[in-house]
N, C-alpha and C positions, 0 to 999 in steps of 0.2 A: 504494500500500500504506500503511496504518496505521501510526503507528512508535508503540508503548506509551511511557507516562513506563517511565524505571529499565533499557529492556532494553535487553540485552547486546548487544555486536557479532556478527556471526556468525563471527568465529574466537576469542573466548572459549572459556577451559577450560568445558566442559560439567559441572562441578560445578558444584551451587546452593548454594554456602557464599557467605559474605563476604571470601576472601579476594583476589577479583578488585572493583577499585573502580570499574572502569571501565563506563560503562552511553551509550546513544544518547539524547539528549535531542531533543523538538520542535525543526524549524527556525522558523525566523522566520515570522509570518503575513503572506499579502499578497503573498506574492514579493519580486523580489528591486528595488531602484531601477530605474527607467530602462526596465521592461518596458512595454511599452504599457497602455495606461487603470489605468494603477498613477500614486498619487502621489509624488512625491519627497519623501525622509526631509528633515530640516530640515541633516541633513549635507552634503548639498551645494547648500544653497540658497545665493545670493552672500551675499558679507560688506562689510557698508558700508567704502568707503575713508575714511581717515581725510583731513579738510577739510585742503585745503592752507593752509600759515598764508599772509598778507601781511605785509610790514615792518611795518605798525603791531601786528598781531599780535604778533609775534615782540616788538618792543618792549615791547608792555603786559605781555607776560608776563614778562619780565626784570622790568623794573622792579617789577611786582607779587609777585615772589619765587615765581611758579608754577615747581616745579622741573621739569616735564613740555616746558616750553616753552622751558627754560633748558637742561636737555639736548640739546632740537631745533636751540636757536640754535648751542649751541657746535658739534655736527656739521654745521651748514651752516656754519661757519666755517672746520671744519674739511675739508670737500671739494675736493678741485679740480677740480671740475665746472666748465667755465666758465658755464654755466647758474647756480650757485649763485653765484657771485663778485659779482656785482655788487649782489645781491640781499644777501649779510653783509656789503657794503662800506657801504650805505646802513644797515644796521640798528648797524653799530658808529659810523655818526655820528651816528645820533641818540642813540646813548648816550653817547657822549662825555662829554658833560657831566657826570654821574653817575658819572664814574670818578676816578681818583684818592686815594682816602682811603684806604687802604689799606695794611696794610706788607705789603712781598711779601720774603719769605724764602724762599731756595734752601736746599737741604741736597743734599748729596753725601756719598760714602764711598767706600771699598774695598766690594767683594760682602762679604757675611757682616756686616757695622758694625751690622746692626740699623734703617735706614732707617725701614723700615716700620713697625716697633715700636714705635719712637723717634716718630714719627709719629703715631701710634695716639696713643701717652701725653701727648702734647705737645700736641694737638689737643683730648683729651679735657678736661684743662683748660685750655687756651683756653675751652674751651666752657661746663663749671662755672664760672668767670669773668664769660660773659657774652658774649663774641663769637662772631661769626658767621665758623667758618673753612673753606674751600675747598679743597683737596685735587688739585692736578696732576700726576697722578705717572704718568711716561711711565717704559712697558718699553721691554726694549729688543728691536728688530725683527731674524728672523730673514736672514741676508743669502743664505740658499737661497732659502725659500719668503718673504720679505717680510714674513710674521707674526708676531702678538707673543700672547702669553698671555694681559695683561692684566687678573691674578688679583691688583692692589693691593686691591679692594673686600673680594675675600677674605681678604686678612692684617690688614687692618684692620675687621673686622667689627663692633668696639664701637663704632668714630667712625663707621662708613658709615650705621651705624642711628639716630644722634643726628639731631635735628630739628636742629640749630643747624650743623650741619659737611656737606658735600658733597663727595663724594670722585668724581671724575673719572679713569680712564686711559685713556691715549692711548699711541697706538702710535709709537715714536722714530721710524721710518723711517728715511731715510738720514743724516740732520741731522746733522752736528759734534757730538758731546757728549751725543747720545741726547736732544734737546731736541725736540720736535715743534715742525715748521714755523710752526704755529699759536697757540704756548704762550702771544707776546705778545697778541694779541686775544682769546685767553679768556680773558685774567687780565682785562680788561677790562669784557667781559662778566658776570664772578663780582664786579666790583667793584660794577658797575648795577645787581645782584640785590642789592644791598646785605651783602656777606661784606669785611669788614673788615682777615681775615689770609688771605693768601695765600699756601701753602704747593704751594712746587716741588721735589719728588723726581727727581732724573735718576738714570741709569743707575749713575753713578758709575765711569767707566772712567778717571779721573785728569785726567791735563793737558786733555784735549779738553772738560772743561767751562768751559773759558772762554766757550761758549755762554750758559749758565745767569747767569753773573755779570753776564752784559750785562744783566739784564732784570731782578733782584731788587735789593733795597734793600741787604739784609744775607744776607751768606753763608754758611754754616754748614756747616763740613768735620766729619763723624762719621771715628773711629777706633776700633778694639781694640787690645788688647793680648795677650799670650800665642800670639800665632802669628808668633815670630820675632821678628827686629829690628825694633821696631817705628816706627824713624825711616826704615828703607829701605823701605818700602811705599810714603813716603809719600813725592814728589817735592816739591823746592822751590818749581814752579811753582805747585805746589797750592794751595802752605803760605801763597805770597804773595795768595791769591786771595782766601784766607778772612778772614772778621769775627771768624770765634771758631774755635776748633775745640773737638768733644767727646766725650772719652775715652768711650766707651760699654760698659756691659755692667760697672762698678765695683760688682761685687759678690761674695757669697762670698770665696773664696781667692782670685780675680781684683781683688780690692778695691784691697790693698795693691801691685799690678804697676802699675793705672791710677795710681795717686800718685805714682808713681814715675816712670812716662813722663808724665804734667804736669809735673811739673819739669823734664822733660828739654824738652818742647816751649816751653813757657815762654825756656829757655835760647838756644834757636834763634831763636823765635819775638823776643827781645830786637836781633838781627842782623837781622832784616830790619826792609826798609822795610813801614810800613803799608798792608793793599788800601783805607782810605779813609782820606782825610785828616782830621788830630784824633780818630784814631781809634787806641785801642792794643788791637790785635789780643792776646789770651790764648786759654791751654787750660783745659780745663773739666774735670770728670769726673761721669758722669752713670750710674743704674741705670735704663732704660726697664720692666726688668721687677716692679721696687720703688718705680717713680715717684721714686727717689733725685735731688734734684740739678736736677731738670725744670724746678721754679720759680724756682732761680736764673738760668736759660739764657732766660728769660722778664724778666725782670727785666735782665738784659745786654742784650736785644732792645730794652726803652723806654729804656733807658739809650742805647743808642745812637743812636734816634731822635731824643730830645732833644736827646744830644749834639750829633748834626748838622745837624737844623733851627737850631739856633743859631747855627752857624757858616758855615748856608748850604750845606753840602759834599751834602745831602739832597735840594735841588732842581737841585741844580747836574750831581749823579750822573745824575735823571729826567731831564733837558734832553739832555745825553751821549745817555745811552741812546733816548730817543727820536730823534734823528740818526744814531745808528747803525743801530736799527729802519729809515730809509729807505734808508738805504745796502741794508740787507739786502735789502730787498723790490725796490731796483732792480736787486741784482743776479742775484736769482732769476727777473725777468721775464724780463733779457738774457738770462738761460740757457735759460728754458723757449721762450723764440722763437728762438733760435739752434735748439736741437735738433727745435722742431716746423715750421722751413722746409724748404721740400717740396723744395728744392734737396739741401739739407745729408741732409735723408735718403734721395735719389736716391745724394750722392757720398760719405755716409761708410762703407757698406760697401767701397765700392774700395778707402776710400784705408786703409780697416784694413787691408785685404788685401794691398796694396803697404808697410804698415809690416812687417807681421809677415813678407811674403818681403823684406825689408833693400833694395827697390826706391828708396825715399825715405825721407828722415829723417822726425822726428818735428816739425820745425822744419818743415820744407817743407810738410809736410800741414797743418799750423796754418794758415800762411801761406795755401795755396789754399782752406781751408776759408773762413777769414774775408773772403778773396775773393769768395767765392760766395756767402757771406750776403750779403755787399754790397754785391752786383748788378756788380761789377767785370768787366772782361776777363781772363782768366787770358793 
C-alpha cells in the first residue's frame, strides 16, 4: 500500500482541522541493512583501530609535547596490566633524562578548603606568567563500587582549556592518602612533556597524607575558617607536614576571621619543629575567588626553592624520596605476589574461615600463610 506525505494514522480523530499534529511519514528507501542484495549503510561498516603506539612512539610524543600521546602514556603507566608494565617501565627510562626540572607542589585541605578553586586561580597565573603547569588531582575512590567521579576537569574549566596547563585525574584507589599508585611516574612523564610546575591535589583526608609529602618538593596545607574551631580540624600531624599553610576563602565578612586565625597559626606554627630544614614554615591568607593573596603564595614557593637549593636541603629531600619510591615499589610487588600465589589463594579462604569461627588466631594464620608462600613444610 501507498503511504501519502502528511496522512494520519488510522486511529486519528476523524476531524480534518489542525488540531491533531501527528501525521505517517515515508519509510526509509531500499529496505532495511543486512537484507539480501541491499547495500550496507556506512553505519555499520568497520571502524579503523587506532595504531598501537611502540616505546619510541610513546617517547617522541612526550617529548614533542603531543598531549594525545601524553594522555596515552600516563594510562599505560597507569594500568596494571602486566602486559603494559614492562612496556611504561622502558618508556619512563628513556625519559628519565628529561625529568627533573620541575617544582612539584602538593596541596591538601579539609573537604570544602577550596582545592580546586584555589587551583584553578593559582595555575591560571602560573600560566599568565609563563609556565607550563600540570595538574594531578586524584579523587577519591569509592570503597563499595571502587569508582571515583573524576569531575576535577570540570571545577576547573578555565585552567583545563588553557594551552599552557594540563589537568589530569586519577582515581585514588586504595592508596594511603588518596594518592594514586602511579602519581610518582606521571609526574615524570609531565616533567618530559616539558611542564615545569607540578601540581598535586589529594583527597585531603588529614594525617594519611603523609603519602603526598613523600613525593613533592613543597607542601601546601589549605584551610577555612568560620566552621568552628578552627585549630581543631586541623591535627598537628598535618601542621608538621606543611611548607606553608593557607587561610583560604579571606574574603567578604570572612576577611577579618582569616586574620585572625593567621595569627593564631602563626603562634602554633612558632612550637613546632620545621617539615624542611632552613625552612620557617608560616600561615598565609588567600581569596581564590578574588585572586587575593595568590601571588604572594607564589612568591613563598621561589623563595623556598632558592632557599633550599642553597643549603642543599632541595636535593637532599629528591635523593630521600627517591629511596623511598623503591622501598615502595618493593613492597607492593611483595604484596601483589604474595596474594596472586596460586597457593595463598587455594589457602586463604580456609584460613579466613577458621579466623572468623575463633579456630586459630590471627598470628597463626600469618604464620602458615607465609609458610606456604615459601614453599615450606607446615
Amino acid at each position: 500500500m501507498t503511504v501519502r506525505n502528511n496522512q494520519k494514522p488510522e486511529w486519528a480523530p476523524g476531524e480534518d482541522d489542525d488540531r491533531f499534529a501527528s501525521r505517517v511519514q515515508p519509510g526509509v528507501q531500499g529496505g532495511h541493512d543486512g537484507l539480501r542484495n541491499q547495500e550496507p549503510s556506512s553505519i555499520n561498516k568497520p571502524v579503523a583501530r587506532r595504531r598501537k603506539l611502540s616505546v619510541g612512539d610513546y617517547v617522541a610524543g612526550v617529548l614533542s609535547g603531543n598531549r594525545t600521546i601524553l594522555a596515552q602514556a600516563i594510562t599505560l603507566i597507569e594500568s596494571n596490566s602486566a602486559v603494559h608494565r614492562e612496556m611504561a617501565q622502558e618508556v619512563l627510562k628513556q625519559l628519565l633524562p628529561r625529568t627533573g626540572d620541575s617544582i612539584r607542589i602538593g596541596i591538601t585541605g579539609v573537604p570544602g578548603a577550596g582545592k580546586s578553586t584555589f587551583i584553578e586561580t593559582f595555575g591560571t597565573l602560573l600560566c599568565n606568567l609563563g609556565h607550563r603547569v600540570a595538574v594531578l588531582a586524584v579523587d577519591p575512590s569509592s570503597s563499595v563500587t571502587r569508582g571515583s567521579i573524576l569531575g576535577d576537569k570540570t571545577r576547573m574549566e578555565q585552567l583545563s582549556r588553557n594551552p599552557r596547563a594540563y589537568v589530569r585525574p586519577s582515581p585514588a584507589g586504595t592508596t594511603l592518602g588518596g594518592v594514586a599508585r602511579k602519581t610518582r611516574e606521571t609526574m615524570l612523564v609531565c616533567e618530559a612533556a616539558g611542564f615545569d610546575v607540578i601540581l598535586v591535589e589529594t583527597v585531603g583526608v588529614g594525617q594519611s597524607e603523609v603519602t603526598v609529602r613523600s613525593m613533592v618538593d613543597f607542601f601546601l596545607l589549605l584551610q577555612i575558617t568560620g566552621a568552628g574551631d578552627e585549630l581543631q580540624g586541623m591535627k598537628k600531624g598535618v601542621m608538621e607536614l606543611a611548607d606553608a599553610i593557607l587561610i583560604n576563602k579571606a574574603d567578604g565578612e570572612n576577611k577579618q576571621r582569616a586574620l585572625n586565625a593567621q595569627v593564631e597559626y602563626n603562634r602554633i606554627l612558632h612550637f613546632l619543629k620545621p617539615a624542611t630544614e632552613g625552612w620557617e614554615t608560616k600561615a598565609y591568607t588567600c581569596s581564590s575567588l578574588h585572586g587575593e593573596g595568590i601571588e604572594e603564595i607564589w612568591a613563598t614557593v621561589q623563595a623556598f626553592r632558592e632557599t633550599t637549593e642553597k643549603r642543599g636541603a632541595f636535593h637532599a629531600r629528591r635523593q630521600s624520596q627517591t629511596l623511598d619510591w623503591m622501598y615502595t615499589m618493593i613492597g607492593d610487588y611483595l604484596q601483589n605476589s604474595f596474594y596472586n600465589h596460586s597457593k595463598i589463594k587455594q589457602s586463604l579462604p580456609d584460613m579466613e574461615q577458621a579466623i572468623a569461627q575463633g579456630n586459630i588466631s590471627v598470628s597463626e594464620a600469618v604464620q602458615e600463610l607465609i609458610k606456604i608462600y615459601e614453599n615450606k613444610q607446615i
